[in-house]
C-alpha positions in Angstrom: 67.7 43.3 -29.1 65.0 44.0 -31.2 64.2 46.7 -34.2 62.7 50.0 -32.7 59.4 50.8 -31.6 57.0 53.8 -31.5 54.5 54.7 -29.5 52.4 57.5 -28.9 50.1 57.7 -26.2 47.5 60.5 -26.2 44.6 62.2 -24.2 43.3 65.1 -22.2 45.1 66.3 -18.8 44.1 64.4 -15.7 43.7 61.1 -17.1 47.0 59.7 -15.9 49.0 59.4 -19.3 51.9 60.7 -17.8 51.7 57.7 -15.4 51.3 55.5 -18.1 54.3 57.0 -19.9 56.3 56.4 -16.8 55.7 53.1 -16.1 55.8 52.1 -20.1 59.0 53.9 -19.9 60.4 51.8 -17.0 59.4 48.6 -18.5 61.2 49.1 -21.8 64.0 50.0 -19.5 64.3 46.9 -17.3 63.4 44.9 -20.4 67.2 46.2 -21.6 65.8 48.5 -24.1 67.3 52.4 -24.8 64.1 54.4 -24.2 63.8 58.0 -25.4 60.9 59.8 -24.4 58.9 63.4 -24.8 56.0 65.1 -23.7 53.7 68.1 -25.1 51.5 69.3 -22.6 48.3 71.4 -23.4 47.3 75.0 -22.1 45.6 73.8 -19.5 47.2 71.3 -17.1 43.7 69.3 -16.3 41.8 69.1 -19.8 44.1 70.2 -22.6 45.8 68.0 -25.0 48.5 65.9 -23.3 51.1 64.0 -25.8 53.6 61.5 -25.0 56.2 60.2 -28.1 58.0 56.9 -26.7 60.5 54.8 -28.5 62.5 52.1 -27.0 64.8 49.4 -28.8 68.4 48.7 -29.4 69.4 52.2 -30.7 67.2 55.5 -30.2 68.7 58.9 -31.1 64.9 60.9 -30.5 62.1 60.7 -29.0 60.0 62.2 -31.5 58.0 60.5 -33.7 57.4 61.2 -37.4 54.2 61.7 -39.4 53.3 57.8 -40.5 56.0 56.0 -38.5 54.1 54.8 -35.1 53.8 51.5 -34.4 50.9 52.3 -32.0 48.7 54.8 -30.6 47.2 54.7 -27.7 44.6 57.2 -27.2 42.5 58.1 -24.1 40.0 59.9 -25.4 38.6 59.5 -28.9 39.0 62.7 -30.4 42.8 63.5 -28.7 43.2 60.0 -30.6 41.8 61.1 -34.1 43.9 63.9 -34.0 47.2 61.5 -34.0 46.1 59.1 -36.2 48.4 60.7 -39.1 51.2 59.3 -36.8 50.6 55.9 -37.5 52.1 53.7 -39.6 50.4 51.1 -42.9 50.8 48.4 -40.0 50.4 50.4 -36.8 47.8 49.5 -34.1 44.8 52.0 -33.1 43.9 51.2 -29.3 41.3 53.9 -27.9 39.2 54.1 -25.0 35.9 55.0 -26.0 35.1 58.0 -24.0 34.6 61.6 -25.0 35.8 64.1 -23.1 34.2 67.5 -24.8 37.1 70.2 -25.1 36.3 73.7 -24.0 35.1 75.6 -27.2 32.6 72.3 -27.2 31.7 73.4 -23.1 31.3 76.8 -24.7 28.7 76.0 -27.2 31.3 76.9 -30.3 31.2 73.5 -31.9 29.9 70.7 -31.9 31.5 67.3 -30.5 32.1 65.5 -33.8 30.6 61.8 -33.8 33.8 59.3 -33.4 32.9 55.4 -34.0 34.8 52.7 -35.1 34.1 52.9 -38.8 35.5 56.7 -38.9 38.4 55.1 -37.9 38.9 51.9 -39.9 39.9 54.0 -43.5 43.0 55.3 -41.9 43.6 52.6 -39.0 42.3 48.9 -40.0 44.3 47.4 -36.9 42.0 48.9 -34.1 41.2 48.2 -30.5 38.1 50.5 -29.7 37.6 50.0 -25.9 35.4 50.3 -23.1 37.6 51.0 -20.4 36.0 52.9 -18.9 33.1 51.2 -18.3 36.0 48.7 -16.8 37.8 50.8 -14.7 34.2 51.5 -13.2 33.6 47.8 -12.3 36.7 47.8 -10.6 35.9 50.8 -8.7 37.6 53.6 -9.7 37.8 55.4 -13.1 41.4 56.9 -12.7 42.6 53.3 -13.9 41.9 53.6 -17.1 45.4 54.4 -18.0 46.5 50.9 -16.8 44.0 49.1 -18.6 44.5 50.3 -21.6 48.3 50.3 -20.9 47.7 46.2 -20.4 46.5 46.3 -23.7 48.9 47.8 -25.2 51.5 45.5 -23.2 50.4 42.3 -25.4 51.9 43.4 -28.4 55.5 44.7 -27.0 58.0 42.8 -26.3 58.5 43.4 -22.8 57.9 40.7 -20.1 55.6 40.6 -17.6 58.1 40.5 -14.5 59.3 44.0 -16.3 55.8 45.5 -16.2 55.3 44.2 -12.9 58.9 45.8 -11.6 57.6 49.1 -13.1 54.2 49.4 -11.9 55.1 49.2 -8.3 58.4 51.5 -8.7 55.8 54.3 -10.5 53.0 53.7 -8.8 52.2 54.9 -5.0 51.9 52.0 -2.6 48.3 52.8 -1.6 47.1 52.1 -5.1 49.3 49.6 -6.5 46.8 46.6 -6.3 44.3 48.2 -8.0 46.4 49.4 -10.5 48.1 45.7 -10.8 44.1 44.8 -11.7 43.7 47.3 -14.2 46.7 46.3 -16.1 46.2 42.5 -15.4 42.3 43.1 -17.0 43.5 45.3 -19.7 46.2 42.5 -20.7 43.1 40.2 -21.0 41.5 42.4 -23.7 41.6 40.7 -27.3 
């Protein structure tokens, strides 16, 4: 087995984390890993702050992550994603969709969305994926794939197989929309 690894995946309500968790979950599971697992869930079950702390390897006693000890963060939405930056470790990877999702005091006219590029990122997160899924899960036809693009992404630094992804998309995943979501990973696990 190998040494542990943490992940925490990150986002707004309604963007299919949870599914992502799942299936991430399921796949260090078949791959013969202990998996410990937690969720924080925002105010509001569409559009507030959704966390997820994951940890798989030979020996997990928590789920929770520490301030400066993930391996990776995967975030969903840029700001959700600044906001656990302080999570990740010297060596950890930053993979983010680049997509802005304006949270309600924004909606409301109290503030102002802050401007999120790459370089705001780079002093606290020089390993960074900044992504257009989006704009991918659109060309496949249907944006709620996001999740398992960027969870293919993700997928090409763990050391879990394929077969084990594979095994854990279709047991998460509704029948209806498992080739799609087999796409999204497969184009998200195509991402350098």
């Amino acid at each position: 087995m190998s040494e542990n690894t943490s992940i925490i995946i990150t986002g707004v309500g309604g963007q299919g984390i949870l599914l992502a968790s799942r299936v991430l979950s399921s796949a260090a599971l078949k791959a013969g890993h202990q998996v410990k697992i937690s969720e924080t869930h925002g105010m509001a079950q569409r559009g507030g702050s959704v966390i997820t702390h994951l940890r798989y390897g030979s020996t997990i006693y928590s789920p929770l992550i520490s301030v400066g000890q993930a391996d990776y963060v995967l975030g969903f939405e840029k700001l959700e994603a600044v906001r656990c930056i302080p999570y990740l470790n010297k060596n950890g990877l930053l993979i983010i969709n680049d997509q802005e999702i304006p949270p309600l005091p924004v909606l409301l006219g109290q503030i102002i969305y802050p401007e999120i590029t790459a370089d705001s990122f780079r002093s606290s997160a020089p390993r960074l994926l900044l992504l257009k899924a989006s704009a991918k899960a659109q060309q496949l036809g249907n944006s709620r794939v996001v999740n398992m693009i960027l969870l293919g992404c993700l997928a090409q630094y763990l050391d879990i197989s394929r077969e084990h992804w594979q095994s854990a998309i279709e047991e998460c995943v509704q029948p209806k929309y498992l080739e799609l979501n087999e796409q999204a990973f497969t184009a998200g696990m195509q991402i350098q």
